[in-house]
DOKEZA-734170 format. One line per field, with one value per residue (C-alpha): y, x, z. Coordinates in pm, 1 decimal. Each point is the difference from the previous one (the first is absolute). Layout:
c2 (Y	...);
c1 (X	...);
c3 (Z	...);
//
This chain:
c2 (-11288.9	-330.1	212.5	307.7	-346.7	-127.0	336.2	31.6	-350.6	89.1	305.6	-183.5	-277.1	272.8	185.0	-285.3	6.2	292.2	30.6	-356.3	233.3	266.7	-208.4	103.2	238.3	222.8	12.9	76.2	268.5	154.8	10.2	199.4	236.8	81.7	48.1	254.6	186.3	-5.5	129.5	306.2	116.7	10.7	157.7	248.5	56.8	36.5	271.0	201.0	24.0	120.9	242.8	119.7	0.3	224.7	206.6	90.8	65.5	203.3	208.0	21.1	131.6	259.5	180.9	-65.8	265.6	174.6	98.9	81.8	233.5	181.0	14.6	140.9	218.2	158.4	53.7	174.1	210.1	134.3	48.9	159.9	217.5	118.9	20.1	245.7	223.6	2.0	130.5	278.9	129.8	-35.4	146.0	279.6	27.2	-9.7	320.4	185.5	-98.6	135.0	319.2	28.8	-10.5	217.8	252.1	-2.5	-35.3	333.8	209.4	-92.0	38.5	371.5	12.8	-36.2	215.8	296.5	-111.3	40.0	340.1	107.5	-130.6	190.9	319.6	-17.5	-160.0	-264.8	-58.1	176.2	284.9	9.1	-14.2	285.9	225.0	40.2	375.1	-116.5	-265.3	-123.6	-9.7	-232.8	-238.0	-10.3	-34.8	-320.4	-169.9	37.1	-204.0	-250.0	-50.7	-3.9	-296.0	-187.5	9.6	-59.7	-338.9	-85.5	34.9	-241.6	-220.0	-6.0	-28.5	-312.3	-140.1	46.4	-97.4	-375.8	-18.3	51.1	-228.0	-273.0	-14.9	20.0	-321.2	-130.0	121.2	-195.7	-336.4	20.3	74.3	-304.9	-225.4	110.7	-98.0	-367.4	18.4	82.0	-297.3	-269.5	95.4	-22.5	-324.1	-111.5	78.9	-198.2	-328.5	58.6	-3.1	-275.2	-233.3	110.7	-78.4	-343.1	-90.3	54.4	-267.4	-278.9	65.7	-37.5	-336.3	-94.6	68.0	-273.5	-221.5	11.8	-397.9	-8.2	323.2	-116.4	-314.4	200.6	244.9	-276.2	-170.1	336.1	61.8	-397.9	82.3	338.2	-182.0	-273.3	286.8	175.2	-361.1	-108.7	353.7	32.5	-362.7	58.4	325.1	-165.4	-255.4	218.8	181.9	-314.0	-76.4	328.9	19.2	-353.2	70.1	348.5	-250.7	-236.9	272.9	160.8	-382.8	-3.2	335.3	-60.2	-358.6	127.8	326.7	-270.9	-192.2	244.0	138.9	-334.0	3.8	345.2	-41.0	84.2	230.3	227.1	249.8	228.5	-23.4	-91.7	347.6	-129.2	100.7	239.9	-265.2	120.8	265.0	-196.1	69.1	253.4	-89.0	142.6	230.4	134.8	-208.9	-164.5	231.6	301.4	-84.0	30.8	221.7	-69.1	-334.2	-78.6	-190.4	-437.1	-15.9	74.6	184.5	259.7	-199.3	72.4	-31.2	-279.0	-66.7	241.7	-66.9	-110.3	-145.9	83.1	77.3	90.7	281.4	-128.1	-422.0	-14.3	-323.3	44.9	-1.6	-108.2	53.8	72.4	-24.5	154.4	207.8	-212.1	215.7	-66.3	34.5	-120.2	-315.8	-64.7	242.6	-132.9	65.0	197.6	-3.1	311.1	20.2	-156.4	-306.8	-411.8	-258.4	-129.9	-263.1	-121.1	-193.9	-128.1	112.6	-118.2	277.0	213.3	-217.4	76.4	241.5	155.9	188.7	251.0	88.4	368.8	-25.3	16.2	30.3	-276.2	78.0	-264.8	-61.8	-273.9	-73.1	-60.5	-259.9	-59.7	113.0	186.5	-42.1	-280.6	28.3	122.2	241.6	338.5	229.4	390.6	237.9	-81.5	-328.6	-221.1	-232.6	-244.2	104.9	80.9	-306.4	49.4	-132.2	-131.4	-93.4	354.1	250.0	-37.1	158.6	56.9	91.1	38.2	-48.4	210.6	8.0	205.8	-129.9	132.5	-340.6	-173.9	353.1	124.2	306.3	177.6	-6.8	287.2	206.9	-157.9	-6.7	316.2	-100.8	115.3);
c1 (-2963.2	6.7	-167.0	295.4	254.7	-150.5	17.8	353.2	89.3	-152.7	162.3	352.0	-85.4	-68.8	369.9	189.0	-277.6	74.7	344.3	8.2	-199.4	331.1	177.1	365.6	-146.8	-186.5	316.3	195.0	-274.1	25.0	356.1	12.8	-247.9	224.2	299.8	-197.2	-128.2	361.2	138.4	-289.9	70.7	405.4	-119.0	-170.3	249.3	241.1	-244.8	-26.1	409.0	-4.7	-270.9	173.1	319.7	-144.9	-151.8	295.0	193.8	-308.9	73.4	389.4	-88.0	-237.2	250.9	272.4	-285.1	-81.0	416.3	-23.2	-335.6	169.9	349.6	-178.7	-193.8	255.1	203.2	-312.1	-42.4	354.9	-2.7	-328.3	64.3	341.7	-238.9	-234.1	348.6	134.9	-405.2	-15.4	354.2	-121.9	-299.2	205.3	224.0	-323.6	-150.1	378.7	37.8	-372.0	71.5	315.7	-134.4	-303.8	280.7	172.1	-349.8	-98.5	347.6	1.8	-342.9	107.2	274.0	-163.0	-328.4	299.8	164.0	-314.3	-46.8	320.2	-63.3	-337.4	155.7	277.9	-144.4	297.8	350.7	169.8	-244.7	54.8	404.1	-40.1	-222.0	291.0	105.6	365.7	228.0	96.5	-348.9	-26.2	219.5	-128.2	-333.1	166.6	187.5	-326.0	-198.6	234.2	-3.4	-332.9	24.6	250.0	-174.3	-378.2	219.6	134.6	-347.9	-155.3	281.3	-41.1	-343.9	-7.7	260.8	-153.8	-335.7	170.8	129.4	-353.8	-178.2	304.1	-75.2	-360.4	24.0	252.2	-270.7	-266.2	211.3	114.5	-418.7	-83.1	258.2	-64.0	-414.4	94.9	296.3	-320.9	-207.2	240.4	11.7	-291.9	-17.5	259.0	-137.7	-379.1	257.9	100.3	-286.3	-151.5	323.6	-23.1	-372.0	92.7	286.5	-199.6	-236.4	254.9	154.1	-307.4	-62.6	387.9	-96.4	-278.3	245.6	249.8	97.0	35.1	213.5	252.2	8.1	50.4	278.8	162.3	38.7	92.8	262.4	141.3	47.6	181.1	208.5	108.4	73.2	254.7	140.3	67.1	97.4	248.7	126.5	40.0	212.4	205.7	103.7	41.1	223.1	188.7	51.3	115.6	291.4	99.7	31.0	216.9	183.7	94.1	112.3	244.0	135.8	40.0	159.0	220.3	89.7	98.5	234.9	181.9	86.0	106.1	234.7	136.7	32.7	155.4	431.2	152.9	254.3	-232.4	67.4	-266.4	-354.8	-254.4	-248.6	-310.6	-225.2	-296.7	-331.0	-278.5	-245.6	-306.2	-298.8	-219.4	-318.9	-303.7	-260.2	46.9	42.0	-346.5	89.9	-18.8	-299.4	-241.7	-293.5	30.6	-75.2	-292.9	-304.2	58.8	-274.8	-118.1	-332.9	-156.9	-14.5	-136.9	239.0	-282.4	267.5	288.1	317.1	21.3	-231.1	-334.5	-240.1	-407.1	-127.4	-315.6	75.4	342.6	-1.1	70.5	391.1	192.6	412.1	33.9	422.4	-115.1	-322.3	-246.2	-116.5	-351.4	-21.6	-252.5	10.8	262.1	299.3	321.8	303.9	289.4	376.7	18.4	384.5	296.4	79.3	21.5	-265.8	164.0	-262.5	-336.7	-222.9	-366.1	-112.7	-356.0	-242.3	188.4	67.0	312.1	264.9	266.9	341.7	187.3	321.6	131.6	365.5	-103.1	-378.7	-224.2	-396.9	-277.0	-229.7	-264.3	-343.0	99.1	-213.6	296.6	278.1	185.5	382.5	209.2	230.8	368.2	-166.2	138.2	-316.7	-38.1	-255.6	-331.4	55.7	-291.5	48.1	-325.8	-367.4	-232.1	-166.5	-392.4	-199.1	-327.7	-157.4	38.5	-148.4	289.5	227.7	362.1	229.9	412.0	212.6	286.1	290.0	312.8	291.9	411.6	102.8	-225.8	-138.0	-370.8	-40.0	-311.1	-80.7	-251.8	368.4	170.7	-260.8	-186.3	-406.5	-222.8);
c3 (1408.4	-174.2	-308.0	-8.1	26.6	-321.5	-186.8	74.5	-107.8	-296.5	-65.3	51.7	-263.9	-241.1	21.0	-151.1	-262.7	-79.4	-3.6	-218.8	-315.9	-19.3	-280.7	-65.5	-319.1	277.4	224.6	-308.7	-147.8	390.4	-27.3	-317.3	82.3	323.1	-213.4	-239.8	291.5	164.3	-383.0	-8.3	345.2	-80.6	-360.2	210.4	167.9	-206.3	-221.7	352.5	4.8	-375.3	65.5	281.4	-245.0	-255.4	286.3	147.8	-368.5	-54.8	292.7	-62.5	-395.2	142.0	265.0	-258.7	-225.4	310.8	68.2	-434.7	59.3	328.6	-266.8	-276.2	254.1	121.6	-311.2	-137.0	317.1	-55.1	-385.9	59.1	260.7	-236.7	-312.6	232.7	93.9	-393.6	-80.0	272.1	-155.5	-317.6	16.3	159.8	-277.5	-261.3	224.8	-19.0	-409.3	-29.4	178.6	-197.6	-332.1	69.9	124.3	-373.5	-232.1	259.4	-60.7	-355.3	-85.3	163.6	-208.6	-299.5	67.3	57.0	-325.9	-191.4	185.6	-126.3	-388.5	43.8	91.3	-241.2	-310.6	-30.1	142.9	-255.2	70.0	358.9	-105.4	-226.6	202.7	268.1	44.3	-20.8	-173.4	391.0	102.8	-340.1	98.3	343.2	-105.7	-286.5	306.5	202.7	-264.9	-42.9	367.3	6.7	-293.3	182.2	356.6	-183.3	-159.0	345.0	184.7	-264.3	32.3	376.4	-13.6	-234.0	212.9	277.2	-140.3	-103.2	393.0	112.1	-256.0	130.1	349.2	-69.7	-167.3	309.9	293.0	-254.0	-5.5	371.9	88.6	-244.4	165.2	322.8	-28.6	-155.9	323.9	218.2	-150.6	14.1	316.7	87.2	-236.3	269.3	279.6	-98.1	-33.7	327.4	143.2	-158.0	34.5	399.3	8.0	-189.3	197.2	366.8	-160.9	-82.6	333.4	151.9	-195.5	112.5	330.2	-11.5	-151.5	309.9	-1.5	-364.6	-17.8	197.6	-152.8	-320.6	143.2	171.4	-333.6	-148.8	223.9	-29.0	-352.8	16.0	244.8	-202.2	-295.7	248.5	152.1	-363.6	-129.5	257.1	-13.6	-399.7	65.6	255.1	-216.3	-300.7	255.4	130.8	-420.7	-38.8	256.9	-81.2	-341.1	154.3	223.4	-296.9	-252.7	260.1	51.9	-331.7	-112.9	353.1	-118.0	-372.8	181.3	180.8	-335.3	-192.8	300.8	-13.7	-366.8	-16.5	-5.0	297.1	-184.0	-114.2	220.4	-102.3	55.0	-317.2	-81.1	10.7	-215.1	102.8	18.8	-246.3	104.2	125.4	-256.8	74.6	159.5	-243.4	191.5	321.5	350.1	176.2	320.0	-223.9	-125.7	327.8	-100.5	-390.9	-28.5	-209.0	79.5	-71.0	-197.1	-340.6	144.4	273.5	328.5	378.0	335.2	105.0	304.0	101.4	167.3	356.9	253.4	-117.5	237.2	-76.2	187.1	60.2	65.8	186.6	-70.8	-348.8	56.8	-285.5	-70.7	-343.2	-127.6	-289.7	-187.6	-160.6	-342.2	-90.6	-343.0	-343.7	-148.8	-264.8	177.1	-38.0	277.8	-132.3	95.7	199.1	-77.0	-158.0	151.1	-36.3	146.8	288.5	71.8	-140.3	285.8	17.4	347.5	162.7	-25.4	-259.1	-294.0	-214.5	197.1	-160.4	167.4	-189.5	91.1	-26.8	186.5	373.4	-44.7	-161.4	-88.5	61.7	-237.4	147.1	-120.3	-364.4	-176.6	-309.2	-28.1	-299.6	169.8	129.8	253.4	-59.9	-272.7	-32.6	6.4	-82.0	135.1	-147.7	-54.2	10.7	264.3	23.4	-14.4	328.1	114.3	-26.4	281.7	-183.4	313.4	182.3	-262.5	-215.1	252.3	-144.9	248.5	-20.6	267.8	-36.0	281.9	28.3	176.9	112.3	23.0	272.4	106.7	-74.9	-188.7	-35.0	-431.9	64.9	71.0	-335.8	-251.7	-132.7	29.3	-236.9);
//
């Protein structure tokens, strides 16, 4: 007992020994090397979210090429399936020209063996004219051959006619065949991208699905950001709006305000009231009306995109947690596009928004077109733009493959519109 006491005491001394050797370097060494580890697990982090960022744009670009593949699929299916009808009527009409131009090279070729018959027997035309036992039979026998002339011209004419038909829709049946096969390969061509974007996409959703904290992180964020677009979009068109009918409600004061003075100028013995003049025509607005334009608007941007995400609430098949509202289309497109004024109009505001760099409105009368994701920006606002106008190039996203992405909205006021309806999509 006495023996365990002494081991213990000794123990004890040693503690304060020990503690007495950490000198304010190794607390301040410890320190550090808690604050890198603390800064590697928030990198970490922070790399998870961005994978899980460029997973789920990966997954929105491949059903945005799935929806093009089942487009182009079907537009293929019909064309080919009316290519197939025009070759079976073709090839009908081939078989009937055939048949009709066999018909005349067999009646002439007839014709002419019982022509030659006739020279034969008679030595010559003039002979057979001249051997008749009468001068009637003569001139019978005269009108004869020159019937015989005429119709032997006519038959060749018909048959080279008809000859040229025939060789025509040979060459027709031959193009429609030839662009009915490339019809069949492209569709085919189609139809292996479908498969393989369907086999790809199953794999990042399985990946997402592994990802579950981090993907809601990332949607959550997503959807805080399309948020604030639509909070400060609608607070920008409200007070565009307020502007507006202030500026209406001043004008009237004032054209109300100068009818008052010059009643009160005008003599009293005039007895008759002034003519006014007519007020000048209001000029002619260039181009026809944004609402008249739905369906024949062209694409905002200066190159072949993707739908990467539609109109609406977008919901994946296959994760229903993927569940994002879109106010717009995002068009996935190659590095370098530009966005293009869509119509005539004037940049009603120019904003930097969190998560989609430059944005730019463009007023058309009642409707206004968003423009967001612009890294500069070629107008300013109050600038009276034209269709095809550049207005700012596609940001490029260096850090997710290069992705370049427009966001392009469509609005009646503070109303959404679905662009898909407005713009025609190559």
């Amino acid at each position: 007992m006495r023996r365990f006491l002494i081991v213990i005491l000794v123990f004890m001394s040693l503690i304060p020994a020990a503690d007495a050797r950490r000198t304010t370097k190794d607390i301040r060494r410890e320190r550090q090397a808690t604050e890198r580890k603390i800064k590697d697990t928030r990198r970490q982090i922070s790399s998870n979210i961005d994978d899980t960022r460029r997973e789920l744009n990966r997954l929105t670009s491949l059903e945005g090429d799935i929806r093009s593949n089942d487009a182009r699929i079907a537009r293929l299916t019909s064309r080919n399936d009316s290519l197939r009808k025009k070759t079976k009527i073709l090839s009908d009409s081939v078989e009937q020209a055939t048949a009709k131009v066999q018909r005349l090279k067999q009646s002439r070729a007839s014709a002419m063996r019982a022509a030659r018959r006739q020279r034969q027997t008679a030595g010559s035309a003039s002979a057979f004219i001249f051997s008749s036992e009468s001068f009637r039979q003569a001139l019978r026998r005269a009108s004869y051959l020159r019937d015989l002339a005429r119709w032997q011209d006519s038959t060749a004419t018909s048959l080279a006619r008809e000859a040229r038909v025939l060789e025509i829709k040979k060459a027709s049946l031959d193009s429609t065949r030839k662009i009915l096969k490339a019809n069949i390969a492209s569709l085919s061509e189609e139809r292996l991208k479908l498969e393989q974007n369907s086999r790809e996409a199953k794999t990042v959703v399985a990946s997402l699905k592994r990802q579950g904290r981090n993907l809601e992180k990332v949607l959550k964020e997503q959807q805080r950001l399309a948020q604030k677009l639509d909070q400060e979009l609608n607070r920008l068109i409200e007070e565009e709006a307020r502007r507006a009918a202030e500026e209406a409600r001043k004008k009237k004061e004032q054209e109300e305000a100068a009818r008052r003075k010059q009643q009160n100028n005008t003599p009293s013995e005039t007895p008759k009231k002034a003519q006014s003049s007519p007020a000048p025509p209001e000029p002619a607005q260039p181009g026809k009306p944004f609402a008249d334009m739905k369906g024949k608007l062209p694409l905002p941007l200066d190159r072949n995109a993707t739908v990467a995400v539609p109109f609406g609430l977008q919901t994946h098949a296959e994760y229903s947690k993927v569940k994002m509202q879109n106010n717009g289309i995002d068009l996935e497109t190659e590095p370098g596009a530009s966005a293009r004024a869509v119509h005539e109009g004037t940049v009603s505001m120019v904003i930097v928004m969190e998560g989609y760099h430059n944005v730019v409105l463009v007023r058309h009368g009642e409707y206004l077109t968003v423009y967001a994701g612009l890294a500069d920006l070629a107008v300013r606002k109050g600038q009276r733009v034209n269709a095809g106008d550049r207005i700012g190039s596609v940001y490029v996203d260096k850090n997710d493959d290069n992705r370049t992405r427009l966001h392009f909205e469509v609005r009646h006021e503070k109303e959404k519109l679905d662009p898909a309806q407005w713009i025609r999509l190559r």
